[in-house]
LUMLUM-988439 format. One line per 4 residues: their letters; for each residue x, y, z of C-alpha. Coordinates in Angstrom, 2 decimals. Layout:
! residues N
A> X Y Z; ...
//
This chain:
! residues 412
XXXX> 36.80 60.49 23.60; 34.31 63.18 23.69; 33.06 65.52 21.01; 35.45 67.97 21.66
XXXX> 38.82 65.69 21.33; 41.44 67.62 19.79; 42.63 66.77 15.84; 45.72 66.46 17.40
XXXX> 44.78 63.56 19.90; 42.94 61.83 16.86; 45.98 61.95 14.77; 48.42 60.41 17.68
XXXX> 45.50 57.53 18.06; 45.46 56.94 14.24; 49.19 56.98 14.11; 49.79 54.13 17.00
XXXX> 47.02 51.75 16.06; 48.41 52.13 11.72; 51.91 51.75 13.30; 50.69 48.82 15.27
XXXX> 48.86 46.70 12.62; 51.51 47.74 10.03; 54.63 45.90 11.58; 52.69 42.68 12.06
XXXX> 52.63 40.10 9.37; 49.99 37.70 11.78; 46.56 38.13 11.62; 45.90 37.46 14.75
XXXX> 48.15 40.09 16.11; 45.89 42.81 13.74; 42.93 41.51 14.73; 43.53 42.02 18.44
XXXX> 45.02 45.36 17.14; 42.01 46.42 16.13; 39.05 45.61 18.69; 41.83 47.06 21.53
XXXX> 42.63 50.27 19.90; 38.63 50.30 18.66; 37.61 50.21 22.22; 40.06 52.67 23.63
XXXX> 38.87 55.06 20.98; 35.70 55.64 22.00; 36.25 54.74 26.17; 34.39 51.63 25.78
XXXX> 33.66 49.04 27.56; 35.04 46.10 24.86; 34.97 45.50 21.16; 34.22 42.46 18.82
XXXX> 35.76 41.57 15.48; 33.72 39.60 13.14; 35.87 38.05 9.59; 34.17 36.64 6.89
XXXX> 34.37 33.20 6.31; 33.76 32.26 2.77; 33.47 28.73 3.17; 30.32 29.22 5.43
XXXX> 29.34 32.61 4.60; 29.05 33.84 7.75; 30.63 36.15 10.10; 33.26 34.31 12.94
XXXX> 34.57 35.83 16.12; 38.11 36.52 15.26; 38.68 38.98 18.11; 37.89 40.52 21.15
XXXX> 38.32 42.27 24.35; 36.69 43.61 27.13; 34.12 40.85 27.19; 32.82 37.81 29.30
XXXX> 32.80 34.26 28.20; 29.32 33.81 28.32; 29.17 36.68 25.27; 31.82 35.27 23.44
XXXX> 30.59 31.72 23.32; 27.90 32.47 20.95; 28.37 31.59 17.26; 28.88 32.78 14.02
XXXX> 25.99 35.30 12.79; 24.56 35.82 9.33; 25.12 38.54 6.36; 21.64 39.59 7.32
XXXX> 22.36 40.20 11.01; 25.96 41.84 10.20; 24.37 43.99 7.05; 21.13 43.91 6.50
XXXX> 21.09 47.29 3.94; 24.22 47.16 1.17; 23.65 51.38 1.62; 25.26 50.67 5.13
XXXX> 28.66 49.46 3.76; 30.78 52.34 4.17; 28.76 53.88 7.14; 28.84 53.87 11.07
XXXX> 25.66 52.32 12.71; 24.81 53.66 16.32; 22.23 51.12 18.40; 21.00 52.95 21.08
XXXX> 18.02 50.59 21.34; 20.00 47.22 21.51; 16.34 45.40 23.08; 14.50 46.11 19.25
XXXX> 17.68 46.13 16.99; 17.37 43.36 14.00; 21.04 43.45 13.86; 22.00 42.67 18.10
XXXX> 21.18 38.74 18.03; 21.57 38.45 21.92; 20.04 41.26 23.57; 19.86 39.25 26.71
XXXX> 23.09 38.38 27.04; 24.97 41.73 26.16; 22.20 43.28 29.03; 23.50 41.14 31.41
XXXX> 27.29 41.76 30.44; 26.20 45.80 31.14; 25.90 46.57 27.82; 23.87 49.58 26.81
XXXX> 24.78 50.35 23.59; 26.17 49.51 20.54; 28.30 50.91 17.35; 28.85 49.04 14.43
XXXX> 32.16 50.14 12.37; 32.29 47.82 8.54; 35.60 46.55 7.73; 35.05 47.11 4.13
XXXX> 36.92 47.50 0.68; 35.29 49.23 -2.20; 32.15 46.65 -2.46; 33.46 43.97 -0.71
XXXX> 32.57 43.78 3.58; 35.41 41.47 4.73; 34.33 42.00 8.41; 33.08 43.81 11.61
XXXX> 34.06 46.00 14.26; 30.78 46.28 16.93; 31.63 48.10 19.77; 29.89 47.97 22.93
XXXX> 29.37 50.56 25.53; 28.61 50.59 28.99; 26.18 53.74 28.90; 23.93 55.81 26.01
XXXX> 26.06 58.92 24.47; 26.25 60.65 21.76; 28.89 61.07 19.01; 29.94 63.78 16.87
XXXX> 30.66 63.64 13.18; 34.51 63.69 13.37; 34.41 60.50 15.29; 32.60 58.62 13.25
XXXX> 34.43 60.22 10.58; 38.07 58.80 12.54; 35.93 55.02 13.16; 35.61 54.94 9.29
XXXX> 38.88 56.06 8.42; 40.28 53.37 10.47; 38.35 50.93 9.90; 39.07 51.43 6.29
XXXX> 42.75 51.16 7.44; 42.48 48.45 9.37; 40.10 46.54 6.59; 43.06 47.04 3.88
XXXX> 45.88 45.65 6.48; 43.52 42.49 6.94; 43.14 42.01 2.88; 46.92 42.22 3.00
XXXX> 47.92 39.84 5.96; 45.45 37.24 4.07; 47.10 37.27 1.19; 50.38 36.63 2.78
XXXX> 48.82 33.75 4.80; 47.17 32.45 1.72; 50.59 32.54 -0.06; 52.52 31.09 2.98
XXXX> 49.68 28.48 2.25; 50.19 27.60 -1.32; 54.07 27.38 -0.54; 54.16 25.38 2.17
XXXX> 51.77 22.99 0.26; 53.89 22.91 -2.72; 56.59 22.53 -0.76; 55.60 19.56 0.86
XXXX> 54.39 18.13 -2.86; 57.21 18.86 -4.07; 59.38 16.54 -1.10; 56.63 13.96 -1.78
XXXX> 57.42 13.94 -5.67; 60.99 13.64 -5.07; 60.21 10.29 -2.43; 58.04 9.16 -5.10
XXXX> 60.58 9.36 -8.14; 63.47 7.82 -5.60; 60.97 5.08 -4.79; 59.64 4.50 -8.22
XXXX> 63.77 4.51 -9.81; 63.77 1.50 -6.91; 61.18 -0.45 -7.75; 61.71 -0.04 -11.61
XXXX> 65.29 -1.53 -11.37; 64.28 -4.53 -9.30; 62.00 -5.05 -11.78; 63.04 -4.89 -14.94
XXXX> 65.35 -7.62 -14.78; 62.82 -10.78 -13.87; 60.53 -9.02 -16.98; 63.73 -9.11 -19.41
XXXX> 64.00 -12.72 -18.08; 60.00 -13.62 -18.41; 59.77 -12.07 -21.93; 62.69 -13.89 -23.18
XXXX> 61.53 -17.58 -21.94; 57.56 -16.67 -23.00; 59.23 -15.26 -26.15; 61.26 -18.77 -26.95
XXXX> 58.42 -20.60 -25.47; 55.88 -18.59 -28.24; 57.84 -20.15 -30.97; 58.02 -23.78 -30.42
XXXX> 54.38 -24.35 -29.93; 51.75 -24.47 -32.52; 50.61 -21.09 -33.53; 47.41 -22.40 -32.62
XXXX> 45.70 -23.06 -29.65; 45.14 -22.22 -26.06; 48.67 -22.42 -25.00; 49.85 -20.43 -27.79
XXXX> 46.87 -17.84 -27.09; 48.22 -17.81 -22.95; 52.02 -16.91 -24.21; 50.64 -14.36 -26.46
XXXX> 48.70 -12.89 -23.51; 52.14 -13.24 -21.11; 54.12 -11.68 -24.19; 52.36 -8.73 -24.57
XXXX> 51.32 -7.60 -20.90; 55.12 -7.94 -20.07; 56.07 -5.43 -23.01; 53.25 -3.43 -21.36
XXXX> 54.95 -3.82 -17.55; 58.01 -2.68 -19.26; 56.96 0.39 -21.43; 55.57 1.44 -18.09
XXXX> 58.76 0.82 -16.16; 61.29 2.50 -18.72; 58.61 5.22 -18.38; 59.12 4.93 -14.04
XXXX> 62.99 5.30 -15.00; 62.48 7.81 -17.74; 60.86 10.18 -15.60; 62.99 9.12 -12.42
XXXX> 66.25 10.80 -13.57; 65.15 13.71 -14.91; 68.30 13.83 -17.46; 70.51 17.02 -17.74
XXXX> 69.55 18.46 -21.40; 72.90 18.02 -23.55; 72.51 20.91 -25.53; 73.60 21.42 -28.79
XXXX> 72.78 24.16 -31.66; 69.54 22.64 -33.19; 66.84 23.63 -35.65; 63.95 23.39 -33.92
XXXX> 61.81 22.53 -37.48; 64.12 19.81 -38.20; 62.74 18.55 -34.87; 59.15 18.43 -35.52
XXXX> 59.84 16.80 -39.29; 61.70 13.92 -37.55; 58.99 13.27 -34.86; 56.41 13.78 -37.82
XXXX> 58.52 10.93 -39.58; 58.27 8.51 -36.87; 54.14 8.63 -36.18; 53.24 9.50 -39.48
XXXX> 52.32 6.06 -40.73; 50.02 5.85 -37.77; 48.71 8.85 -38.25; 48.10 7.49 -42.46
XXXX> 46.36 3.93 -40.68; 43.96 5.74 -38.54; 43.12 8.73 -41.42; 44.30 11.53 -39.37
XXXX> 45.12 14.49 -41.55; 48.26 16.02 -40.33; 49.18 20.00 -41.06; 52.27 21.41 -41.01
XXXX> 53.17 24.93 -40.94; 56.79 25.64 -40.39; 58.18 29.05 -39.45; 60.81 30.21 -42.53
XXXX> 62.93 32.14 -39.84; 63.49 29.44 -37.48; 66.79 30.01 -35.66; 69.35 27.63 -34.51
XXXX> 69.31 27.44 -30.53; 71.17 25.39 -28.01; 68.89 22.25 -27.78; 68.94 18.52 -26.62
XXXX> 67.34 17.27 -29.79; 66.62 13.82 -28.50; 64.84 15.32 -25.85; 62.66 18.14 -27.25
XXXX> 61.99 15.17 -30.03; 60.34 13.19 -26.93; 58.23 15.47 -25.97; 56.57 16.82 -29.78
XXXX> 56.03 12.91 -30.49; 54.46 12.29 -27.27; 52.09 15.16 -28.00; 51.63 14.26 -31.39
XXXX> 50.64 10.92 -30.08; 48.21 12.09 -27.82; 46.57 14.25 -30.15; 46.40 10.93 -32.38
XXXX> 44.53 9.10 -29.63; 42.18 11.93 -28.70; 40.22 12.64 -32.63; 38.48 10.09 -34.08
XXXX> 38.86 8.56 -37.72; 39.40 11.08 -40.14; 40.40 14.20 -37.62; 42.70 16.62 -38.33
XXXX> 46.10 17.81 -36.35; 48.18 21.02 -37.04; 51.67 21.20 -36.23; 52.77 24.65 -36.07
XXXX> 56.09 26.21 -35.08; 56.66 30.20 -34.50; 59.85 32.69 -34.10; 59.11 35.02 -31.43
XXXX> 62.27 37.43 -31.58; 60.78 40.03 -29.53; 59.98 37.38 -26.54; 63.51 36.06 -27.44
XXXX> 61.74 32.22 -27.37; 60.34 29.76 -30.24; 57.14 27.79 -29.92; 55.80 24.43 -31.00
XXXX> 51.86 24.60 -30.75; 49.99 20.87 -31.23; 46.39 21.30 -32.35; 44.01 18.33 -32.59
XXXX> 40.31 18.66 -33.04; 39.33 15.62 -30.90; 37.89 15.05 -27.99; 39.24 17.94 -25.73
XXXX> 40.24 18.11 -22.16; 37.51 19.27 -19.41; 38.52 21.81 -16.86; 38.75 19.49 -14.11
XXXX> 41.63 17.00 -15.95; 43.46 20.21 -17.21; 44.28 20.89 -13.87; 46.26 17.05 -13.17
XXXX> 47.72 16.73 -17.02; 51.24 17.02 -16.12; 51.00 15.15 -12.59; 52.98 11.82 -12.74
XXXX> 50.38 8.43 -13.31; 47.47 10.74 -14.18; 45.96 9.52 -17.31; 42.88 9.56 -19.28
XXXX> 42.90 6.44 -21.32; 42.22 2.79 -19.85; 46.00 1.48 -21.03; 47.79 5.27 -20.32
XXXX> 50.68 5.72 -17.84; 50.12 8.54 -17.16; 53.96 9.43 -17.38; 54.15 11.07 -20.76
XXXX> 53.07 14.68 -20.17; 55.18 14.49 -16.73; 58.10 13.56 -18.28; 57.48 15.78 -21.23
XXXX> 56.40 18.94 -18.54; 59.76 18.18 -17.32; 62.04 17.93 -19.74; 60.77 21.58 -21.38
XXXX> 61.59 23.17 -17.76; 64.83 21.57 -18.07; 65.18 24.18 -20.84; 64.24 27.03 -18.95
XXXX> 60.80 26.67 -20.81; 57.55 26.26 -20.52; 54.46 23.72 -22.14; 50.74 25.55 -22.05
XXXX> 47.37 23.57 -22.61; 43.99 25.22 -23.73; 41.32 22.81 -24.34; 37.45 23.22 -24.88
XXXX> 35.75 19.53 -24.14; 34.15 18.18 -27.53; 36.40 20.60 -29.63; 39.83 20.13 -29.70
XXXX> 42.76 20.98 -27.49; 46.34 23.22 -28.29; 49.60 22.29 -26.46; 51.79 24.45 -26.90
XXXX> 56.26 24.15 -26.18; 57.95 27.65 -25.49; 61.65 27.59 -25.13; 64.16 30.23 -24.68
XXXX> 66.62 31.04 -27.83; 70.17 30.27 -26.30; 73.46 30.62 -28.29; 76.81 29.47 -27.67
XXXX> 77.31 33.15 -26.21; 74.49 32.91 -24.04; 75.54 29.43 -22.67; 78.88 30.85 -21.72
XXXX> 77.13 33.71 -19.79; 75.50 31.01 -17.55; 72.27 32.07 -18.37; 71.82 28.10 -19.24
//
């Protein structure tokens, strides 16, 4: 393409490679795009594609065309040999010289492929340089301002396609891998409702005959210390398999129209002379327009005790928990938020809270939150935790306000 191309050949050019890296969802496919259509613009001899790679921070062959082998079995290059002046971000460099440029890392080798010049085209966004076009020609010319004009027009085009087949890819990613944690979880929970019921039986049968045992010997001793021992890591084995089961069945919610402070107050009940033992002050704040709303009460009553428990175990003597619970009639949705000033969470076990046999403390399960996590999405709701490490954390239940009406819509 010479200096005096038509517009009109420009805009048929532009029009086939957009077309062409527009219809393709593969990467690949708009890489290859690119250096082809690069090349043909300009009646080179081939053209190089260099993406970013974050996790190296360097500049990878993605694609090319046009050249040998021997070129393209070089590696990755720097930031400094791809840009070496931020100014040059959004602007065409020519290399005439390629025997003296900083930027041409094997002068040798592109001589030898009959390379005798060089343009550079940044595949950039705003601030951000997410790759390379070079192109390489087989003899020194000279290029007018509406070409390198079109070069930077497309490559701005063809940067923008790139950013948006990533993203797909990135999201095809995160699906397939939750997808494939998700079939795992569901193995898991099959395997664990297994080995639970098999079980549970010889434990019924080993604390019964430690538990008869316990009370015909002398209550002291060594023998009476060993049945102690046996008595209470059995009632350990089975909190932790009714836990396996609990969280193995995942129970329909059997909703009924419930006050959601009632709720709290009877989970409040249940821990609060634990909560008097250790000194924990507990504060209750309780919205005065809560509304009835279709609600498995034993359910939703699980999963405020087994935060308020937590929040027990994480301050120390004489800490403080709020219970709070809040209307939202604009979000259509109530909320029960669980504040503790203890320990806190760091950023790192945030992330694993709610995964089944992740736990924090030496004698945890790790199957409260996880059965708790999914007992609120049961509801169609949602539980939120916001923690800052040596302050205190907040969970905090949101769940939908459903009526009889609304059930009967389906929206249940």
């Amino acid at each position: 393409m010479t200096a005096s191309t038509p517009y009109e050949s420009y805009f048929h050019v532009f029009r086939d490679i957009i077309r062409s890296m527009h219809s393709s969802n593969n990467l690949q496919e708009v890489l290859d795009v690119a250096v082809t259509k690069s090349a043909a613009v300009l009646d080179a001899k081939g053209a190089l594609l260099r993406i970013f790679n974050e996790e190296t921070e360097r500049f990878d062959v993605r694609a090319a065309c046009g050249l040998g082998e021997n070129y393209l079995s070089k590696g990755p290059v720097s930031t400094e040999k791809v840009l070496s002046d931020p100014s040059e971000l959004h602007r065409v460099k020519i290399i005439s010289d390629i025997w003296h440029a900083p930027r041409v890392e094997y002068p040798q080798e592109a001589w030898d492929e009959g390379i005798r010049m060089m343009v550079d085209v940044p595949l950039a966004i705003k601030d951000q340089m997410l790759g390379l076009i070079r192109i390489y020609l087989g003899q020194r010319r000279s290029f007018s301002g509406h070409e390198l004009d079109f070069m930077l027009t497309l490559a701005e085009q063809c940067a923008c396609v790139i950013e948006r087949v990533q993203l797909m890819e990135n999201q095809k990613e995160n699906f397939n891998y939750l997808a494939t944690r998700m079939d795992k979880m569901s193995s898991l929970g099959r395997m664990a409702a297994g080995i639970a019921h098999e079980i549970n039986n010889p434990l019924a049968g080993i604390l019964l005959y430690s538990s008869n045992m316990r009370k015909k010997v002398p209550s002291e001793g060594r023998l009476a210390e060993g049945l102690d021992i046996i008595i209470k890591e059995t009632q350990r084995c089975k909190v932790i398999i009714q836990g396996l089961l609990d969280f193995s069945r995942d129970t329909e919610p059997k909703r009924v129209p419930a006050n959601l402070n009632h709720i709290v107050e009877s989970a409040l009940g249940i821990v609060e002379n634990e909560y008097h033992l250790q000194h924990v002050d507990i504060g209750l704040r309780l919205a005065k327009d809560m509304v009835n709303t279709l609600l498995d009460g034993n359910q939703i009553e699980q999963v405020v005790l087994n935060l308020l428990l937590n929040a027990l175990h994480a301050v120390a003597e004489y800490g403080k928990v709020t219970v709070t619970t809040i209307v939202d009639h604009d979000a259509g949705a109530i909320r029960v938020e669980v504040v503790d000033n203890g320990c806190g969470i760091s950023q790192e076990h945030q992330k694993r809270i709610f995964e089944p046999f992740f736990s924090t403390r030496p004698n945890g399960t790790g199957l409260g939150l996880a059965i708790s996590y999914g007992i609120v999405q049961n509801h169609q709701g949602d539980i939120r935790v916001s923690s800052d490490p040596g302050k205190g954390t907040r969970f905090v239940i949101v769940l939908p306000i459903r009526t009889d009406a609304a059930a009967g819509k389906g929206l249940l």
